[in-house]
C-alpha positions in Angstrom: 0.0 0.0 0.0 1.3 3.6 -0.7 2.2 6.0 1.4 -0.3 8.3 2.5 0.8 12.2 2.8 -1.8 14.6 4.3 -1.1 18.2 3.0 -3.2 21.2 4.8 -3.6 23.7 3.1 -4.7 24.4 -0.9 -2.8 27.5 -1.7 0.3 27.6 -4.2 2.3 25.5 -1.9 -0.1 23.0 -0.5 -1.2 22.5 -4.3 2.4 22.0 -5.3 3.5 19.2 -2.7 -0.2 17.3 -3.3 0.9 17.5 -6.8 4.4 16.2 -6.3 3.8 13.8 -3.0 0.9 12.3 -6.1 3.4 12.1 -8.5 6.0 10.4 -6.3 3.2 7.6 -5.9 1.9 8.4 -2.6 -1.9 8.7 -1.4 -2.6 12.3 -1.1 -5.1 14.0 1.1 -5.9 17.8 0.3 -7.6 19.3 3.5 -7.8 23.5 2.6 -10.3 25.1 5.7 -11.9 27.7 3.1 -14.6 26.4 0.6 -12.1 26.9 -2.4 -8.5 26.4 -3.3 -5.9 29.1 -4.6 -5.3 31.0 -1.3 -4.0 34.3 -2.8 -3.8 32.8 -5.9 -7.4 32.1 -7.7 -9.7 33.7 -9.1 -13.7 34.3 -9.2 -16.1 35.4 -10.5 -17.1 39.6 -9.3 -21.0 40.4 -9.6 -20.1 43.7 -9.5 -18.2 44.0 -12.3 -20.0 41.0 -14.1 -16.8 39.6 -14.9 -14.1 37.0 -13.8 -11.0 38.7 -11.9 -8.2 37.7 -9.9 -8.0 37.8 -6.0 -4.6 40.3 -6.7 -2.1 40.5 -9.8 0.9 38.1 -9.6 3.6 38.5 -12.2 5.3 35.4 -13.6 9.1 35.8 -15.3 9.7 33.0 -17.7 12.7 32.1 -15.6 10.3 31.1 -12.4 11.6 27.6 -13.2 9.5 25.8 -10.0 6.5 27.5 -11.6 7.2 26.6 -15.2 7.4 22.5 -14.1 4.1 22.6 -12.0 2.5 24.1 -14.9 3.9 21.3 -16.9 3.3 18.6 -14.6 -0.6 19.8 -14.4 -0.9 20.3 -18.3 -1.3 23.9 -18.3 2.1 25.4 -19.7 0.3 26.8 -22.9 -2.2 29.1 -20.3 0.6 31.5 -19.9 0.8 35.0 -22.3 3.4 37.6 -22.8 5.8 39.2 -25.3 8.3 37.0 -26.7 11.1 39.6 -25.7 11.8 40.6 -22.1 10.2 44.2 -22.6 9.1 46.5 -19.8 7.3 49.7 -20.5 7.6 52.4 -17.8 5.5 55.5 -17.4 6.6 58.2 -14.9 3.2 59.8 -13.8 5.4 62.9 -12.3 6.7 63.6 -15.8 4.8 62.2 -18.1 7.7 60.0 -19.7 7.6 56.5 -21.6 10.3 54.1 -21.6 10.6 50.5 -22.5 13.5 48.3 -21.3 14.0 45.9 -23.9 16.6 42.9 -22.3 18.9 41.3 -24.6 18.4 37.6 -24.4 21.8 36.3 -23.5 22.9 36.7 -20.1 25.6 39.3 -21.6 23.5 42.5 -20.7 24.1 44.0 -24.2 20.6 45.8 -23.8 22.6 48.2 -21.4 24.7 49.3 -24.3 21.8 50.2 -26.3 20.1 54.1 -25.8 16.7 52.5 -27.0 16.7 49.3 -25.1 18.2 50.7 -21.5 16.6 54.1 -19.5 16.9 57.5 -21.0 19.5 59.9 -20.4 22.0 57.0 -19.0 25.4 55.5 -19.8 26.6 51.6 -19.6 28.3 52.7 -16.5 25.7 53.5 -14.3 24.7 50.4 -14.1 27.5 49.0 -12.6 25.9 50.8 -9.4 23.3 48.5 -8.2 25.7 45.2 -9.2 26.7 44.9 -5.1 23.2 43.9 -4.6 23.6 40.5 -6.5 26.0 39.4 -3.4 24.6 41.5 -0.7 25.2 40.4 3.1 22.7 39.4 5.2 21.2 42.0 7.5 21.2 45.2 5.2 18.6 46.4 3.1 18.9 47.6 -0.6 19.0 51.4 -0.2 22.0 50.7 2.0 23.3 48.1 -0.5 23.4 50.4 -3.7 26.5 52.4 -4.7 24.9 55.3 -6.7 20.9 56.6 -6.3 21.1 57.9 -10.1 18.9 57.5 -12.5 19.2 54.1 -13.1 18.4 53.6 -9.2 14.9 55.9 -9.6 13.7 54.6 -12.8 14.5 51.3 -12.8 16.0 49.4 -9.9 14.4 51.3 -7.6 10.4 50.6 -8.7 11.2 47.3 -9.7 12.2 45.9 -6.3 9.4 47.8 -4.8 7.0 46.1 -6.8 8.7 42.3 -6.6 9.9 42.4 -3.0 6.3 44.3 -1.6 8.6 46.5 0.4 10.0 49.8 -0.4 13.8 49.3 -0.6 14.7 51.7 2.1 13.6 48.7 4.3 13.5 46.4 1.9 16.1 43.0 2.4 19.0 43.4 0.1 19.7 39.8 0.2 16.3 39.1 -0.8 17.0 41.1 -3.6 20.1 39.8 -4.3 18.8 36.2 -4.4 15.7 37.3 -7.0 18.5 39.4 -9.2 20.8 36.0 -9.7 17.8 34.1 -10.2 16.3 36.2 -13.1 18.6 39.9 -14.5 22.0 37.6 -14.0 20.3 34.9 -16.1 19.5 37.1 -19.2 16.7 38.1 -20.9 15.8 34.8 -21.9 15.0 34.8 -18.1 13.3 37.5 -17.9 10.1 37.6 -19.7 7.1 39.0 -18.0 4.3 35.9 -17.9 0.8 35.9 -17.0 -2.0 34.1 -17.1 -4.5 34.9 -19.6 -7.9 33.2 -18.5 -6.8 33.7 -14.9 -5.0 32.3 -11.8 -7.3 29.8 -11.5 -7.4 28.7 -14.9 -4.2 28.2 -14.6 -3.2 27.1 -11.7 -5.9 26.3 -9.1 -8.4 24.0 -11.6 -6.0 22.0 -13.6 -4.1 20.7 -10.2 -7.1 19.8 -9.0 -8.4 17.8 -12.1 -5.1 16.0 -11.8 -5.1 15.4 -7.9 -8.8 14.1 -8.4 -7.8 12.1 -11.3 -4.9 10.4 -9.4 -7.2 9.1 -6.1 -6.3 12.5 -4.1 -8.9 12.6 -1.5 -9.4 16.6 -1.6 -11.7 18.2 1.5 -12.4 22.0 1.6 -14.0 23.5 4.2 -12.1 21.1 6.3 -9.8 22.8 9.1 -7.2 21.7 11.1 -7.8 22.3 14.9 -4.9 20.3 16.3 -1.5 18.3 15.6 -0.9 15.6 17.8 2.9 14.6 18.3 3.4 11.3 19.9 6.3 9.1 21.2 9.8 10.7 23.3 13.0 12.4 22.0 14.5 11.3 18.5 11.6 9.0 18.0 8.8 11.5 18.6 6.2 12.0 15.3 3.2 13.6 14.5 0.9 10.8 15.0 -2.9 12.8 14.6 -4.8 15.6 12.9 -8.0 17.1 14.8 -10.2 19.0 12.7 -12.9 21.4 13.2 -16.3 19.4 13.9 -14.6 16.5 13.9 -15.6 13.9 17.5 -11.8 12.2 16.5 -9.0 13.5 15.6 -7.7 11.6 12.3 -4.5 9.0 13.4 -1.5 8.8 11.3 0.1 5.2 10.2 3.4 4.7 10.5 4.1 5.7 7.0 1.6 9.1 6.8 3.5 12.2 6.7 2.2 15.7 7.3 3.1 18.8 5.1 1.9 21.7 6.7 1.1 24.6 4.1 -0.7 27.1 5.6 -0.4 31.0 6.3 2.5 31.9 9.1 -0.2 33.2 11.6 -2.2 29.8 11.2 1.4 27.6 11.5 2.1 29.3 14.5 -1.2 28.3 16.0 -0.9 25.0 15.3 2.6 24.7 16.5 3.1 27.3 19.1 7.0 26.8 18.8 7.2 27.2 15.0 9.2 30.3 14.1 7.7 32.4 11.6 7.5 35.4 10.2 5.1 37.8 12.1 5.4 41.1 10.1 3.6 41.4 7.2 2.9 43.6 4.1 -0.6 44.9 2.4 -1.0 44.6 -1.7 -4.4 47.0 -3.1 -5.5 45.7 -6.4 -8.0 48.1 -8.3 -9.8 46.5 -11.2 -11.2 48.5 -13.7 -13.9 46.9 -16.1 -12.6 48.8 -19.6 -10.9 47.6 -22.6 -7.4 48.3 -22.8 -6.5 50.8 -26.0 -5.4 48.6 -28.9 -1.9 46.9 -28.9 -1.4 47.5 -25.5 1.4 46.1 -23.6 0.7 43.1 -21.0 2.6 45.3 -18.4 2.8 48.5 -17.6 5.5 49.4 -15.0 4.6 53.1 -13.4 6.6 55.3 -10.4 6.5 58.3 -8.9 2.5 57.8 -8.6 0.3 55.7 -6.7 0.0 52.2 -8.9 3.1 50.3 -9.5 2.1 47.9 -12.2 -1.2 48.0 -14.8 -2.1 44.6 -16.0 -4.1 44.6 -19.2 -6.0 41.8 -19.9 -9.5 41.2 -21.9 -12.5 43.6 -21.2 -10.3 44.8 -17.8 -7.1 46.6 -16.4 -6.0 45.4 -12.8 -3.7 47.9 -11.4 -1.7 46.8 -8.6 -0.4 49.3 -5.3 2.6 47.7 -3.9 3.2 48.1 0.3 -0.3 49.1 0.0 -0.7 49.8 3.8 -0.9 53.8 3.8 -3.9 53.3 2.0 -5.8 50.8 3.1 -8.1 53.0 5.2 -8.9 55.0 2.3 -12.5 55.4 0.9 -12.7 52.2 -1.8 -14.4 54.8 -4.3 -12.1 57.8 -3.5 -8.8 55.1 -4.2 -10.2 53.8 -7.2 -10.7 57.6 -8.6 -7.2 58.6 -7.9 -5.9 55.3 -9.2 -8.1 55.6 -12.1 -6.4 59.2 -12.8 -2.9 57.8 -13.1 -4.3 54.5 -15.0 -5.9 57.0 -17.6 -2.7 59.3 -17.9 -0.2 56.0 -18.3 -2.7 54.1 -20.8 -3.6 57.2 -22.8 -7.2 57.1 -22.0 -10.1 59.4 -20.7 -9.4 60.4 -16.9 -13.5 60.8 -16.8 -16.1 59.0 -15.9 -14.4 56.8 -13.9 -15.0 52.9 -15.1 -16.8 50.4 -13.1 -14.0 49.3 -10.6 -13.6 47.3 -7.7 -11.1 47.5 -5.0 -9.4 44.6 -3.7 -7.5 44.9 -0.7 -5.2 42.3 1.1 -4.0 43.6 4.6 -2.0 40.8 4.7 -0.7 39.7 1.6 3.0 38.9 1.9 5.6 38.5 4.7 7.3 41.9 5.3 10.5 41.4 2.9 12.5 43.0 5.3 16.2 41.7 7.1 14.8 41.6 10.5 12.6 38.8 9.0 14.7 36.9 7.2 15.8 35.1 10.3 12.4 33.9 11.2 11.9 31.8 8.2 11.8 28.1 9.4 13.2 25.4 6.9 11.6 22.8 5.5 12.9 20.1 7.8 11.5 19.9 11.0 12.5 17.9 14.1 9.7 15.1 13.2 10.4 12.7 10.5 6.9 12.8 9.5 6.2 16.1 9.0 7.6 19.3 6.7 6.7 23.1 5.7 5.7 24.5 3.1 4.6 28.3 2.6 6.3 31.3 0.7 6.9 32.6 4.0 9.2 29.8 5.0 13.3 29.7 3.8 13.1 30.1 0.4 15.9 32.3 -0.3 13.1 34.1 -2.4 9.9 36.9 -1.4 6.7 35.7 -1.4 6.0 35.1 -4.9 4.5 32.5 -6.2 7.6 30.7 -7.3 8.9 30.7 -3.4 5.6 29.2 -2.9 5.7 26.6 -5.5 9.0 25.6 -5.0 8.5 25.3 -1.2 5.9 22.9 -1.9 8.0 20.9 -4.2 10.3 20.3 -1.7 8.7 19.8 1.5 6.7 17.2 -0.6 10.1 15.6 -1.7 11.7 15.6 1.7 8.7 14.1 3.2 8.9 11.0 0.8 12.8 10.8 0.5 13.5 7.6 1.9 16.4 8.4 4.2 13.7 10.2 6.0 12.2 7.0 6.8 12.7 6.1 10.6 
């Protein structure tokens, strides 16, 4: 008989180890205590608006290699759109400018030497500024990290990291930073194309893993919350022998061979195992959608600073403009943010400023860990004393922020240290 591995939790992560622990041959059961699966990552469908739109925007690079093999392994690689150059227009709402960075595919940054392809008004040289955050030390941020704050800093570096990281870079972890440059600008272009997913999150990543899970055996229970963890035996042979759940007169025992992957939000780890260290600082994302059609040949991403949005994403009959470290205005009137936001949207897309389209305001108090040095160190690993039992969660030691490749890949591998067989006690 297989293996039996009980993941809690259906976001990005839990979806990823069901998906793997399945592949690897073992007997999955899903529990996910809301009534769908996605977590931050799904999409539905908004009465409001009368359309389908995503919980908040996540953008993909083409580089996100745990990503790109989940998509694979659940048969939806082809539900991913975006140019097929690493181009990035910018739109400075202060001064009205327009820029696109167009990155050379190679991982020789010839785009740098190129006054259409690189930001205006700069020289190779300057870039050579921010290159001590690809081997930043632990503990500083990226303000402190950067050389030069030139232009390249305020029209490039400086929104970008903002916008991947959640965190303005004065606080900001440079390592963080660091880690996501290697993984994606030191890699080339080829790297670096901006992805997303064109019928949704869901669509993409939520329903097919499902399908597939369901397909394999995977017993899959929403609505079904995890109350307790029991951990039984003494000292190296102790294990997490039971799983209580909400309404539930037993608790669920484990076999000798079950593991546990616990995928869940830090705040909900941490009340399951009071000793878990975890991240307990977090950061707020705003997403405005706007039912409109973007003008024609519009690009998939719009990159924007000194304003209010950092990123417009364009997508059929809508534009979903995102507000990075969102917190300052998360007490602000829904229709009074979507006005403003719908200003700046107007002046970068070239559109009408009035009437304002139908819109509706999503905001996530909560959304990522703070991406900040003094957090860093509460990231638990994968591992964890019991045999039986691993982590999984963008908040947990990636090397990465809370994207959805940390999330994927922390899935990935709490499912594959869980069924490793020197594991086995």
């Amino acid at each position: 008989m297989s293996r039996r591995v009980f993941v809690v939790g259906a976001g990005m992560a839990g979806l990823a180890a069901a998906v793997q622990a399945q592949r690897r041959g073992a007997r999955v059961v899903l529990h996910e205590a809301a009534a769908h699966a996605g977590g931050r990552c799904r999409s539905y469908f908004d009465s409001k608006l009368g359309i389908t739109i995503d919980n908040g925007n996540h953008l993909l690079l083409s580089g996100n290699q745990s990503t790109m093999s989940y998509l694979r392994a659940i048969g939806a690689a082809d539900t991913l759109t975006g140019p097929t150059q690493a181009e990035y227009p910018f739109f400075d709402v202060a001064s009205g400018d327009a820029w696109t960075i167009r990155m050379s595919p190679g991982r020789l940054p010839r785009w740098i030497f190129d006054a259409d392809a690189r930001v205006p008004g700069t020289r190779p040289a300057d870039y050579l500024s921010f290159l001590p955050l690809f081997w930043a030390r632990p503990g500083r941020t990226v303000e402190e990290s950067v050389r030069r704050k030139d232009r390249v800093w305020s029209l490039l570096v400086r929104p970008l990291l903002r916008a991947m990281l959640n965190a303005d870079p004065s606080e900001a972890s440079a390592e963080l930073a660091g880690s996501l440059l290697r993984e994606t600008v030191a890699a080339g272009g080829q790297a670096c194309r901006p992805l997303l997913a064109k019928s949704g999150l869901s669509h993409s990543f939520v329903e097919p893993a499902l399908r597939l899970l369901q397909y394999g055996g995977a017993d899959i229970r929403l609505g079904s919350r995890v109350a307790g963890i029991g951990i039984s035996g003494t000292d190296s042979k102790e294990r997490v022998s039971s799983l209580a759940f909400e309404g539930a007169i037993e608790p669920v025992a484990l076999g000798p061979d079950d593991g546990v992957v616990l995928a869940v939000p830090p705040d909900a780890a941490r009340r399951l195992m009071p000793d878990l260290s975890a991240p307990d600082e977090t950061r707020a994302i705003v997403t405005v959608h706007f039912a409109v059609d973007a003008p024609p040949a519009s690009a998939p991403l719009t990159c924007l600073l000194n304003g209010m949005p950092d990123r417009i994403f364009a997508a059929d009959g809508r534009l979903s403009v995102t507000l990075a470290s969102a917190g300052r205005w998360l007490a602000t009137p829904h229709e009074a943010l979507a006005q403003a936001v719908w200003r700046e949207t107007a002046q970068a897309m070239r559109m009408p400023a009035v009437p304002t389209p139908p819109w509706q305001v999503v905001a996530e108090e909560h959304a990522t860990f703070a991406a900040v040095p003094a957090q860093e160190g509460l990231r638990a690993a994968t591992r964890t004393r019991w045999p039986n039992f691993t982590l999984a969660g963008d908040w947990t030691a990636t090397g990465l922020p809370a994207t959805i490749e940390g999330a994927i890949r922390s899935g990935q591998k709490a499912a594959d240290t869980l069924l490793n067989p020197s594991m086995e006690r």
